[in-house]
Backbone bond lengths (Angstrom), bond angles and torsions (degrees), N, CA, C in turn:
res aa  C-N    CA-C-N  psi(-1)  N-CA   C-N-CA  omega(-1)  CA-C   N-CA-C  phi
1 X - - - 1.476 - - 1.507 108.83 -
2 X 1.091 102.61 148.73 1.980 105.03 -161.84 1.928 95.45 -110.47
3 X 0.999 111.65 118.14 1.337 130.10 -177.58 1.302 99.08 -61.52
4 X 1.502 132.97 150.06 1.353 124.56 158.20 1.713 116.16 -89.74
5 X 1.375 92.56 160.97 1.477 103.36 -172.23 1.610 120.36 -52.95
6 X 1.024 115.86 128.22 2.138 109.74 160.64 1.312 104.46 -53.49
7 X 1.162 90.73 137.98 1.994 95.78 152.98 1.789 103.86 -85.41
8 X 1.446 68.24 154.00 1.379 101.32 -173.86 1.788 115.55 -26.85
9 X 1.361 108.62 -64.72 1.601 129.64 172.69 0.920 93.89 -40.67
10 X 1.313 125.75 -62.99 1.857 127.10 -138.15 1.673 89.34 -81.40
11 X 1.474 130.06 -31.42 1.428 124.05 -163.87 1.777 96.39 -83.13
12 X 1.236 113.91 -29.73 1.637 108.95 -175.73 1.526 123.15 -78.34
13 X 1.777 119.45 -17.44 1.173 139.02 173.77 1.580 93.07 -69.63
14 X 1.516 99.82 -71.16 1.637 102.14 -165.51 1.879 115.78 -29.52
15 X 1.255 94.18 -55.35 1.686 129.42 -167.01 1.776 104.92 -60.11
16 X 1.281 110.81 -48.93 1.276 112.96 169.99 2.033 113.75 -154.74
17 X 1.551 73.19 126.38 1.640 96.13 175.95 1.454 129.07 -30.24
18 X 1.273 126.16 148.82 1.216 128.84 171.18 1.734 100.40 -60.01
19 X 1.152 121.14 -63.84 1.776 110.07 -167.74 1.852 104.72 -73.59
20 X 1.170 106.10 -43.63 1.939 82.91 164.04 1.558 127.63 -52.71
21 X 1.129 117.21 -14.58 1.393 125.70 -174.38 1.588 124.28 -86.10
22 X 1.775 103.14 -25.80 1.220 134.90 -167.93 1.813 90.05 -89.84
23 X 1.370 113.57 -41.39 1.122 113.27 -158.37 1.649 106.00 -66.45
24 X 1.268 136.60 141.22 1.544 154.45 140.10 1.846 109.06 -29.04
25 X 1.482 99.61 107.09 1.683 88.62 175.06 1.362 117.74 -73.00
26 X 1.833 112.93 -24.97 1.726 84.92 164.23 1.867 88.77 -149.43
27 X 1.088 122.50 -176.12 1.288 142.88 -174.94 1.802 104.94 -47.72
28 X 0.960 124.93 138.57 1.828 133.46 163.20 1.404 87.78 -68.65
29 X 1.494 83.24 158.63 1.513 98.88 177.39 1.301 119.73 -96.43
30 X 1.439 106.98 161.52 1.758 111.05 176.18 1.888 101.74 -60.49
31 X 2.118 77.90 145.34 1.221 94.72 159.76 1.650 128.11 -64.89
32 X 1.982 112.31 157.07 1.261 90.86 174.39 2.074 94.78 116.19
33 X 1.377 117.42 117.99 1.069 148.35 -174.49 1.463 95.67 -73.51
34 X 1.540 112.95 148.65 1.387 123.24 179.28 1.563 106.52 -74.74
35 X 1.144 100.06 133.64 1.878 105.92 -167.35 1.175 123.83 60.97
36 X 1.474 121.77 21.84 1.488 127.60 141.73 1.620 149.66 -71.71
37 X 0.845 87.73 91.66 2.106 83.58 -169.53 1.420 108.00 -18.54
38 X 1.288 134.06 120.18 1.640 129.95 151.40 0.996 131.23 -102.78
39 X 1.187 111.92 145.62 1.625 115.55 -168.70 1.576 104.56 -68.29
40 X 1.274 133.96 129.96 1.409 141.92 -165.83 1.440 106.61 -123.16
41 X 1.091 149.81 113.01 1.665 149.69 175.73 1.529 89.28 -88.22
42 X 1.297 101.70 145.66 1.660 115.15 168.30 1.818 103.03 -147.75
43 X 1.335 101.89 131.05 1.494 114.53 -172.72 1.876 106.89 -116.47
44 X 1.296 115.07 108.24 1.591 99.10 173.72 1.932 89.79 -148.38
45 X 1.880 76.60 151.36 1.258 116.82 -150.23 1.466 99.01 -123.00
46 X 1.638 129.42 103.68 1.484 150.50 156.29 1.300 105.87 -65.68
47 X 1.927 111.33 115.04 1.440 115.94 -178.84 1.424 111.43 -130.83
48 X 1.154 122.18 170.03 1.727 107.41 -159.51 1.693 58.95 -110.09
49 X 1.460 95.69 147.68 1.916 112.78 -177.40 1.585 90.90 -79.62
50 X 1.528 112.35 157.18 1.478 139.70 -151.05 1.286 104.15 16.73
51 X 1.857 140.02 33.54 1.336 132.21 158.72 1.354 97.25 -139.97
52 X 1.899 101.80 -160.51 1.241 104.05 -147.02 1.594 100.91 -81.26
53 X 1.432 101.24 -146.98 1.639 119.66 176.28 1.653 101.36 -89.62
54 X 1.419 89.02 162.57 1.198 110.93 -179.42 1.650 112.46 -91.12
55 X 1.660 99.34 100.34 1.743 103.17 -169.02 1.173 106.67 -109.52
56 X 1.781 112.96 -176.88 1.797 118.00 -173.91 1.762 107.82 -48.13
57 X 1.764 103.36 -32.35 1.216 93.08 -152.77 1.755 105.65 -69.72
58 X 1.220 149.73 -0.43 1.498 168.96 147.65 1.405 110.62 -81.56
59 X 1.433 128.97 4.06 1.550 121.14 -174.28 1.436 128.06 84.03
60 X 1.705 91.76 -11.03 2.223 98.41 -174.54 1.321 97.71 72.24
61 X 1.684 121.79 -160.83 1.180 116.26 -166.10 1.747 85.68 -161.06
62 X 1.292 121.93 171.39 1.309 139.08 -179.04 1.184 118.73 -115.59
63 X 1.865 105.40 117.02 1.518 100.72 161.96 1.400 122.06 -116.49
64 X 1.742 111.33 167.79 1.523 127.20 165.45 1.100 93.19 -125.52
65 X 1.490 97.44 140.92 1.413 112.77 172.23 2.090 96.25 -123.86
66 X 1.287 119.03 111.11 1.708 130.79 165.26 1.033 136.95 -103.18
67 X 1.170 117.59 123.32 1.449 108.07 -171.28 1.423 127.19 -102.92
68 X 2.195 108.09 109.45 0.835 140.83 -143.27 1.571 115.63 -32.83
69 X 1.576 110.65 -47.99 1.566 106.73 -163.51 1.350 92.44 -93.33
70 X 1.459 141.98 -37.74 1.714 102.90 170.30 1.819 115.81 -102.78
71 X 1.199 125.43 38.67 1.418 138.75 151.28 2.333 89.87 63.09
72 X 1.454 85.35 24.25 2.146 66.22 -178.80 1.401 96.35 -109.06
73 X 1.275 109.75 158.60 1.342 130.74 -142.32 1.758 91.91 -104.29
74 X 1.943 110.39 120.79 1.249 98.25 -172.47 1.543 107.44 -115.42
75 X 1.273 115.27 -15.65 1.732 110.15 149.03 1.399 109.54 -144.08
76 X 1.374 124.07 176.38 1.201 148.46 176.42 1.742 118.87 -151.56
77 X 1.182 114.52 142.31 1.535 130.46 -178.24 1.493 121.82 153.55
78 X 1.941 108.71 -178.43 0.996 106.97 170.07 1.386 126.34 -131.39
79 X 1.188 107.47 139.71 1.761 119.18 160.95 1.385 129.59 -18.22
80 X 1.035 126.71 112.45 1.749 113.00 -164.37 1.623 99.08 -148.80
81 X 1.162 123.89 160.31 1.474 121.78 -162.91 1.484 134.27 141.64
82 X 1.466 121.99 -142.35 1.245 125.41 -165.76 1.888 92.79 -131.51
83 X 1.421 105.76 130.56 1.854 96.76 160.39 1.342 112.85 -46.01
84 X 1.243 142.59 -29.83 1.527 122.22 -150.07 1.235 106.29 119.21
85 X 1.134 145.43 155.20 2.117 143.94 113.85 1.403 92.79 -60.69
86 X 1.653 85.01 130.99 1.749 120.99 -171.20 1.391 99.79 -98.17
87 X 1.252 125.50 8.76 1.816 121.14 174.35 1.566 83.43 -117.99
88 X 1.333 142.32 -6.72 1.561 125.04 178.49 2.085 106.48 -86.35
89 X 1.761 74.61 -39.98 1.910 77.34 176.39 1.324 123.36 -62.42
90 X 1.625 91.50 -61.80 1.556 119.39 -176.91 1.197 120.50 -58.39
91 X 1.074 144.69 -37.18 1.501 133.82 -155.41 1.757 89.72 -156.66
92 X 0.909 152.19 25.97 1.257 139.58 -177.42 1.821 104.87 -115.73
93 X 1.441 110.21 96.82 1.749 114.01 171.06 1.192 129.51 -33.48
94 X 0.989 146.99 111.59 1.221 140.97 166.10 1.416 139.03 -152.45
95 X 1.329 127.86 -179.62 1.602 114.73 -152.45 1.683 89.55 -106.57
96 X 1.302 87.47 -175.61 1.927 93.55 -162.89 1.050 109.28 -83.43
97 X 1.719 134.61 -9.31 1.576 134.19 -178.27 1.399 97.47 -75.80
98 X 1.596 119.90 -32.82 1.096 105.23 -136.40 1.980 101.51 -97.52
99 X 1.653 105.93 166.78 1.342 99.16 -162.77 1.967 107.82 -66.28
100 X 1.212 97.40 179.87 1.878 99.54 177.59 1.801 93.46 -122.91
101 X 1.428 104.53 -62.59 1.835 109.12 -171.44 1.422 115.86 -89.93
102 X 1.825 115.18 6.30 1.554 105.18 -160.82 1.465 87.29 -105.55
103 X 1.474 134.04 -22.22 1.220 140.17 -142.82 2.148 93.87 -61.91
104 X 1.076 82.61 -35.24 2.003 86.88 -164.05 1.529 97.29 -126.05
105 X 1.714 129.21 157.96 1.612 95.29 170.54 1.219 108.26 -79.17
106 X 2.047 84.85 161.68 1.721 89.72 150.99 1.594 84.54 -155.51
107 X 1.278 101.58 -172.23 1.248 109.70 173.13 1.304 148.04 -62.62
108 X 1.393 136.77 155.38 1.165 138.70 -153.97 1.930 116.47 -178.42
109 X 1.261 97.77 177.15 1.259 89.23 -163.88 2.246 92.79 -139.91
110 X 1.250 134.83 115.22 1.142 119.99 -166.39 2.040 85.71 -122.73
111 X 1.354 101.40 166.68 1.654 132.79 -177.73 1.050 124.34 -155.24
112 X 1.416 140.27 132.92 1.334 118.01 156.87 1.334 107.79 -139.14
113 X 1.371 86.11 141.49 1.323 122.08 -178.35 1.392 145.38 -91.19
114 X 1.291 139.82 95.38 1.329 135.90 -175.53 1.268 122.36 -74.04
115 X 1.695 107.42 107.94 1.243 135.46 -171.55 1.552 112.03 -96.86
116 X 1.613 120.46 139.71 1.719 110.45 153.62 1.243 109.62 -109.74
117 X 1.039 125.79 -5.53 1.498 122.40 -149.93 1.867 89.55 -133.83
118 X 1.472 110.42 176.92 1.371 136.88 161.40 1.261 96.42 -59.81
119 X 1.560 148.39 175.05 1.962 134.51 -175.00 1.287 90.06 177.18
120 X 1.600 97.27 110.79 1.439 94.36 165.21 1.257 133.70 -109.35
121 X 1.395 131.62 123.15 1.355 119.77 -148.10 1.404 115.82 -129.51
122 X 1.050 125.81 154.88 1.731 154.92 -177.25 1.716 101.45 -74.71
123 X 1.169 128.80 115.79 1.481 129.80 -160.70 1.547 94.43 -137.95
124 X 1.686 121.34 80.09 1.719 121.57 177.10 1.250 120.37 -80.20
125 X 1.074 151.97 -167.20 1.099 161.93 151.21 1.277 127.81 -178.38
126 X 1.675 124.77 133.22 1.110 136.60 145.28 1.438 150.31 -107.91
127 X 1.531 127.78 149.69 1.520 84.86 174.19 2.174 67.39 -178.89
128 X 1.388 110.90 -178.92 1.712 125.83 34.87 2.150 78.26 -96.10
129 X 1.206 94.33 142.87 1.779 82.29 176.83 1.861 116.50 -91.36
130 X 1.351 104.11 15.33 1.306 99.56 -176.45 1.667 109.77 -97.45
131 X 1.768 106.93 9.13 1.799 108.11 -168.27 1.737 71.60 -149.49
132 X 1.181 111.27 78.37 1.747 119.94 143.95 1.302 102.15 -34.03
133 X 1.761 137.67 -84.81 1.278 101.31 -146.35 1.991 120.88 -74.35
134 X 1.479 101.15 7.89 1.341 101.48 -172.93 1.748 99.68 -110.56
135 X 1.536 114.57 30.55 1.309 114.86 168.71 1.552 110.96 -64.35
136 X 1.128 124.88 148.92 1.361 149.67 162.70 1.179 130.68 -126.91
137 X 1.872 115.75 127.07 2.228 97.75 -174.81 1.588 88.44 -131.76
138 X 1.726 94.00 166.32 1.398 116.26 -164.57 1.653 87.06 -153.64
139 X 1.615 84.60 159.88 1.619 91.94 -179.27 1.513 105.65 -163.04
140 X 1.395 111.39 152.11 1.768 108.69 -155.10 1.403 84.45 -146.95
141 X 1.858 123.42 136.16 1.359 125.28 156.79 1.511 96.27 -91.82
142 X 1.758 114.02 163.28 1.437 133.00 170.76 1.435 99.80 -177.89
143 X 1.653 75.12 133.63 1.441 105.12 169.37 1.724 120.08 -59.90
144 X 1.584 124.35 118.12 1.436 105.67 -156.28 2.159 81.67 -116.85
145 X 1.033 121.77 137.29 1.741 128.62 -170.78 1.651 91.98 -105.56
146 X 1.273 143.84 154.55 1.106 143.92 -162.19 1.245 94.94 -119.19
147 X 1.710 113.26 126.44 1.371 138.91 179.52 1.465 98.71 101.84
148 X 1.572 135.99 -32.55 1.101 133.65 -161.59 2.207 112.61 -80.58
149 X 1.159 93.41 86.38 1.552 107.45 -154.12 2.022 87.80 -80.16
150 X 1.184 81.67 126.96 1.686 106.42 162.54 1.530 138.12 -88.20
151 X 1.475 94.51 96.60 1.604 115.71 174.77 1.315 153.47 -74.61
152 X 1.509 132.13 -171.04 1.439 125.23 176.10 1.843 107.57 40.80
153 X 1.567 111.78 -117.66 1.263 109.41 -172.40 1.670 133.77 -54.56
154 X 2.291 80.78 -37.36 1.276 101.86 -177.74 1.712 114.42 76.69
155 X 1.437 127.39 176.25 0.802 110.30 157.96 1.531 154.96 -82.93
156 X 1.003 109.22 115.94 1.870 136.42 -174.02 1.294 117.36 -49.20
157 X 1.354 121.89 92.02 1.695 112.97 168.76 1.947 104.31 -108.04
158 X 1.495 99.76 138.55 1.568 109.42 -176.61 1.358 112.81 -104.00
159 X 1.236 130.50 120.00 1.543 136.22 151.35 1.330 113.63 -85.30
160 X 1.539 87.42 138.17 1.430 103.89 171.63 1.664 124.63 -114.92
161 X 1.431 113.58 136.06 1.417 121.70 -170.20 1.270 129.61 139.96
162 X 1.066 129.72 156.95 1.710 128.20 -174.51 1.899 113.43 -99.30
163 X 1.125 88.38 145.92 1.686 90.68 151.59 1.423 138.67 -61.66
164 X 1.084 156.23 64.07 1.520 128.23 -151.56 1.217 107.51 -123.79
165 X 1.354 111.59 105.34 1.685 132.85 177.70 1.471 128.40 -80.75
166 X 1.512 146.42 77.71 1.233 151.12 -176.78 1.811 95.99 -48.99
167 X 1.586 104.08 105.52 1.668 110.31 177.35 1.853 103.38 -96.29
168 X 1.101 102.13 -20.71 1.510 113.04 -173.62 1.589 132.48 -133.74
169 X 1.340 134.47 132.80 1.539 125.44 -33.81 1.677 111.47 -40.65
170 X 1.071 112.47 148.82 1.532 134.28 170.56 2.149 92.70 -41.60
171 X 1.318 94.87 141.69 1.213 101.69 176.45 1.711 98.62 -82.45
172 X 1.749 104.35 150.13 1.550 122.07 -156.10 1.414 125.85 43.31
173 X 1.509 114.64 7.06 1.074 114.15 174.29 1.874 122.40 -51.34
174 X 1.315 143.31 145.28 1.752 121.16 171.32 0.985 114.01 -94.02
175 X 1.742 106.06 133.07 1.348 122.83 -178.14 1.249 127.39 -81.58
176 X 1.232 147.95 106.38 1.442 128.55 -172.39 1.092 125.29 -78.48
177 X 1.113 137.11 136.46 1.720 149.79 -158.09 1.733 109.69 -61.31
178 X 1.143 87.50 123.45 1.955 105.31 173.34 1.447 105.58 64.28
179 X 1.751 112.65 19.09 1.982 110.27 162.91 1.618 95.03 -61.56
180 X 1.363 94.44 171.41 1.984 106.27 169.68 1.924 71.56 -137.05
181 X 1.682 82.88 113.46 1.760 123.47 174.35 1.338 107.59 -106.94
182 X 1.370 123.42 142.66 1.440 124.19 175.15 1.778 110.42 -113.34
183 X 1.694 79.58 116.95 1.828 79.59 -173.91 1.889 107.35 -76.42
184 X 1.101 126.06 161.08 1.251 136.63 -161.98 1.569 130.40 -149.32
185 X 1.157 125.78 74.14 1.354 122.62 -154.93 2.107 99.62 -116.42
186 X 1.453 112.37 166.68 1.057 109.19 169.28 1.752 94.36 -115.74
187 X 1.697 96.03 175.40 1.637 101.87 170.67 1.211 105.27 -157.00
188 X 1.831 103.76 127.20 1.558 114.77 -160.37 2.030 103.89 -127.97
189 X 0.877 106.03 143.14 1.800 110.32 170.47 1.552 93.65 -48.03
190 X 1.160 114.52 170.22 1.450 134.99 -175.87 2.224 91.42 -71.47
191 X 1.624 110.06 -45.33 1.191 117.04 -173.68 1.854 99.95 -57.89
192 X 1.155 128.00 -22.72 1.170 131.56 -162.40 1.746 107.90 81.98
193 X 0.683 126.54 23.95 1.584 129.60 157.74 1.634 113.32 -75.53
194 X 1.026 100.10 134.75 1.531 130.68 179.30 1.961 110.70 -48.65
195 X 1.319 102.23 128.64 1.550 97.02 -174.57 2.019 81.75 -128.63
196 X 1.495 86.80 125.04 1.745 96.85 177.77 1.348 108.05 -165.29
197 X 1.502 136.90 154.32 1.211 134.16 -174.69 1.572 114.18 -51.18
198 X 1.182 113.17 148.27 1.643 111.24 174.59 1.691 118.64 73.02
199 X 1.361 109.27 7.15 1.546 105.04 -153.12 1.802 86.53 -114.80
200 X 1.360 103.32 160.37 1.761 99.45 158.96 0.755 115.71 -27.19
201 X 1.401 141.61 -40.77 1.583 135.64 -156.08 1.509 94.02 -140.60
202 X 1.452 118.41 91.43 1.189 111.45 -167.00 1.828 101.23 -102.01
203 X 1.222 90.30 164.39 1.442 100.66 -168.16 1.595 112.94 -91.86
204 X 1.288 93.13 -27.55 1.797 96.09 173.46 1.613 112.47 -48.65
205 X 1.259 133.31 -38.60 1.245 149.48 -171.14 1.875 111.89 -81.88
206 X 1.062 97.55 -0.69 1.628 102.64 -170.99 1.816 102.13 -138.14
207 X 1.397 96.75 135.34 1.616 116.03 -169.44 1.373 93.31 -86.49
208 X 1.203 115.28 124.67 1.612 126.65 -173.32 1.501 100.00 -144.95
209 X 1.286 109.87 110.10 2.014 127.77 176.72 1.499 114.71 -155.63
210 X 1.253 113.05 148.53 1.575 119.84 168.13 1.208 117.12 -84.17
211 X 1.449 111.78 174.00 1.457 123.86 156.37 1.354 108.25 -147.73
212 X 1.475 118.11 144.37 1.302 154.35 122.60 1.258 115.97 -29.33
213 X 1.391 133.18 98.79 1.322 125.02 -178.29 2.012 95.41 -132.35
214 X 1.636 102.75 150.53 1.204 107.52 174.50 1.453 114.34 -142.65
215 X 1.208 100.44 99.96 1.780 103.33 -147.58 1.126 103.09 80.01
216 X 1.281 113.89 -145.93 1.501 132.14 179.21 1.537 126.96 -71.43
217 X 1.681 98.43 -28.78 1.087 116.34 158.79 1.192 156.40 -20.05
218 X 1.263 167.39 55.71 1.297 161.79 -113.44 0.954 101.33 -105.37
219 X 1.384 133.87 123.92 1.554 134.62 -179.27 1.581 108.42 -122.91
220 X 1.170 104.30 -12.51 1.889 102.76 -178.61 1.389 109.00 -169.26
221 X 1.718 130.04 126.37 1.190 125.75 149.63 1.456 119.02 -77.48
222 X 1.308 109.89 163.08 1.634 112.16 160.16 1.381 116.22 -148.22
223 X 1.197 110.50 147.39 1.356 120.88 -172.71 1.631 100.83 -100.75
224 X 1.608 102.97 123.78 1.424 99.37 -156.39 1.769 97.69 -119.45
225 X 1.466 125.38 140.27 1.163 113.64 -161.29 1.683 107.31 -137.84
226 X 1.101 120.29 160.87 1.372 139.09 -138.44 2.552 107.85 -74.32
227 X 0.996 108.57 95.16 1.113 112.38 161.86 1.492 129.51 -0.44
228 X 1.297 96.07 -64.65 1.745 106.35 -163.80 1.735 94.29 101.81
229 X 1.532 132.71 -4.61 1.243 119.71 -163.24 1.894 106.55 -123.68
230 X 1.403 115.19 104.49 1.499 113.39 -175.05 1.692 107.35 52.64
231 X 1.191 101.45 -111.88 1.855 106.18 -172.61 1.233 113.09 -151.52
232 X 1.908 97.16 54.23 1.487 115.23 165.75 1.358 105.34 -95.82
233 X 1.476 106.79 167.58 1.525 127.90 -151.96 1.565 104.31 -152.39
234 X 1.273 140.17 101.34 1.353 130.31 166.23 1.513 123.76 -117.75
235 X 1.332 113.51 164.80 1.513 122.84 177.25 1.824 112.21 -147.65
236 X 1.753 100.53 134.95 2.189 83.95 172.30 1.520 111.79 -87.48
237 X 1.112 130.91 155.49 1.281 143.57 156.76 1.157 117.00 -107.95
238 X 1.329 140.31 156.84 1.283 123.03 107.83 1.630 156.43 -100.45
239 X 1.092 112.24 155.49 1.483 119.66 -175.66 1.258 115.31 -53.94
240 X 1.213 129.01 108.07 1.587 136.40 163.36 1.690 108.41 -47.44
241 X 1.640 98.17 175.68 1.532 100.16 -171.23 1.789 107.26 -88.86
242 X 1.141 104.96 160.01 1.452 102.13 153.97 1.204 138.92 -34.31
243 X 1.249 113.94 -54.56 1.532 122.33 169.65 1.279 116.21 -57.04
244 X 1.596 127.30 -27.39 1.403 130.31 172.58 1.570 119.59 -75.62
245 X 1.098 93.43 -44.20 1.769 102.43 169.06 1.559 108.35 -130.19
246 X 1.507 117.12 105.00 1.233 142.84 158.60 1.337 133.03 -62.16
247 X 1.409 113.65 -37.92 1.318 147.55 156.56 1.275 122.63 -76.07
248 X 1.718 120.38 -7.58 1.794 121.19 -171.64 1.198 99.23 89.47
249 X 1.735 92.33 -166.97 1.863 96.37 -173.31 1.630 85.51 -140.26
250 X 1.014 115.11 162.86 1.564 147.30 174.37 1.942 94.03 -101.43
251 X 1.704 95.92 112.20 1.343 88.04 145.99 1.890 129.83 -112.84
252 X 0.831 143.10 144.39 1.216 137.76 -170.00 1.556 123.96 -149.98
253 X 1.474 125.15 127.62 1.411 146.96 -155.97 0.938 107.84 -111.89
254 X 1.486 131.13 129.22 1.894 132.55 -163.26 1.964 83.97 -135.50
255 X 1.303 111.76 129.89 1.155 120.24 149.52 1.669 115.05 -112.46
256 X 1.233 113.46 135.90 1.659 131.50 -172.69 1.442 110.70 -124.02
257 X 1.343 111.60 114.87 1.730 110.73 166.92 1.926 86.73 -140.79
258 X 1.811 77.75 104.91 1.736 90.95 -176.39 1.078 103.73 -78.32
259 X 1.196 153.58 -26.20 1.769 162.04 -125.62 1.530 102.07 -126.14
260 X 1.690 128.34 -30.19 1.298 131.13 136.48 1.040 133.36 -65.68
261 X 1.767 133.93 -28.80 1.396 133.40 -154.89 1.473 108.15 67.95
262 X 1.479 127.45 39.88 1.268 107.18 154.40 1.520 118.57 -130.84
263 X 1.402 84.61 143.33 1.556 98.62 169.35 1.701 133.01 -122.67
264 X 1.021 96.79 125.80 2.098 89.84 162.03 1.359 107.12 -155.63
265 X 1.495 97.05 156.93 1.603 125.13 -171.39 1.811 106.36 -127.74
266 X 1.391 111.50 116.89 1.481 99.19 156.60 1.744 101.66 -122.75
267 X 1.761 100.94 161.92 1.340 96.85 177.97 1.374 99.01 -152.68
268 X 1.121 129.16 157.11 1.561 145.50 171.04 1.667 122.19 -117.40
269 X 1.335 114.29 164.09 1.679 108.10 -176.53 1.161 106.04 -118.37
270 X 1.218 141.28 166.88 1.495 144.25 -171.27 1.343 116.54 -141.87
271 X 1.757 135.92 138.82 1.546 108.54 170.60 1.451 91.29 -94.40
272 X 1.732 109.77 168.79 1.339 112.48 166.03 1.392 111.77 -122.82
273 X 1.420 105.88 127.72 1.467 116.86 175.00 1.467 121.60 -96.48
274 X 1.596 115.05 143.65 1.465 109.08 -164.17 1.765 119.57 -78.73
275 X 1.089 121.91 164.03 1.673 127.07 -150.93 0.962 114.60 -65.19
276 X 1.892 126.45 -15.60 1.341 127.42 -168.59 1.586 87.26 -89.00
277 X 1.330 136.37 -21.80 2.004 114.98 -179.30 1.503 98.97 -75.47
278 X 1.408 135.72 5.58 1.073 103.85 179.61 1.557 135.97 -82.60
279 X 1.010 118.54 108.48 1.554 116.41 -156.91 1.266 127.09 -32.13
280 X 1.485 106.95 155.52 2.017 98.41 -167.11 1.337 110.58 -95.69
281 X 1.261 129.56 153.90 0.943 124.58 -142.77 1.946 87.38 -138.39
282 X 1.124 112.39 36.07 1.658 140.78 147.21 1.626 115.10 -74.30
């Protein structure tokens, strides 16, 4: 038996829904006249990779943002703020829409920019800038659409590397010949977060030792091991003679977490004075 036909209406309801129908097949367009400058917000966010943001307590970090095909410079500044909550980054599940650094503050760096065109731009960064020798830079192109303002995390550039600060002996401090000195350094994420056994950033997983250097020389490693105090690290040496190092000695601290990609080295120089200044202890 041959069914009769739907009308028309009744076949287009069936076929598609009242709320698919309601729905927008794709986004309205940005505000803003063809060949009008628009005001463009741009939000990007410097993060030490698998830690936090880059906050006051590290100096923040510095960006330029250029725009690629005529090389002119469309902002400049710096990052200033809060690391983050380290249970929102660190340990908190979540799906891929959703934010990682916007959830709580932390820091960031925002601009806006008046665009006419599509703009494609040069996005650098450095920082933490408050530990020069443990600076690190990165740099990201993106396409920026005018009116289309960038939110929540914004865009994300990651440095990689540690802090590592020699606290002990005092850098240039003089060493006296054939003491057994205890070298003393801490080691922090670029964010300044704590690297120590058992912790987010545990230390068991990362190669942490000194060296003895005289000149260029390497005269002694040490395997330097964990305090009990924040994300200090120590080892003893001793001081060679004068006659061996004329020039002092270079001490210097390498932290390694190969399985992350990070690295940092700090080091200091020392003079060495011979055994008879060492004070009497009469």
């Amino acid at each position: 038996m041959r069914l009769a036909a739907l009308p028309i209406t009744l076949f287009f309801l069936a076929c598609f829904p009242a709320h698919a129908a309601d729905a927008p097949a794709v986004a309205p367009l940005p505000a803003g006249q063809p060949n009008e400058s628009v005001a463009t917000d741009v939000l990007v966010r410097v993060v030490a990779h698998g830690a936090m943001v880059l906050g006051d307590e590290v100096g923040g970090a510095r960006i330029t943002i250029t725009d690629v095909a005529t090389g002119r410079l469309l902002a400049t500044g710096l990052q200033r703020g809060e690391p983050g909550d380290q249970v929102q980054i660190m340990r908190t599940p979540r799906i891929m829409e959703e934010p990682r650094y916007s959830s709580y503050p932390s820091a960031s760096f925002s601009a806006t920019l008046f665009l006419d065109r599509p703009t494609l731009v040069d996005i650098a960064v450095q920082g933490p800038l408050a530990y020069p020798w443990a600076i690190q830079r990165a740099s990201k192109t993106v396409l920026l659409i005018p009116g289309q303002a960038m939110k929540n995390d914004g865009i994300v550039l990651h440095l990689y590397g540690f802090i590592v600060q020699i606290e002990a002996p005092a850098p240039g401090t003089p060493l006296i010949a054939k003491e057994d000195v205890t070298l003393k350094a801490s080691v922090r994420t670029l964010s300044g977060s704590l690297v120590r056994p058992h912790g987010d950033w545990d230390s068991r997983k990362v190669k942490i030792y000194g060296e003895v250097l005289i000149g260029q020389h390497l005269v002694e490693r040490l395997q330097m091991f964990y305090t009990g105090e924040k994300s200090r690290f120590e080892a003893p040496f001793f001081v060679p003679l004068p006659t061996e190092a004329p020039d002092g000695i270079t001490l210097r601290v390498v932290a390694a977490d190969e399985a992350g990609d990070h690295f940092g080295a700090g080091e200091a120089k020392y003079p060495v004075l011979p055994e008879r200044l060492r004070p009497s202890t009469r």
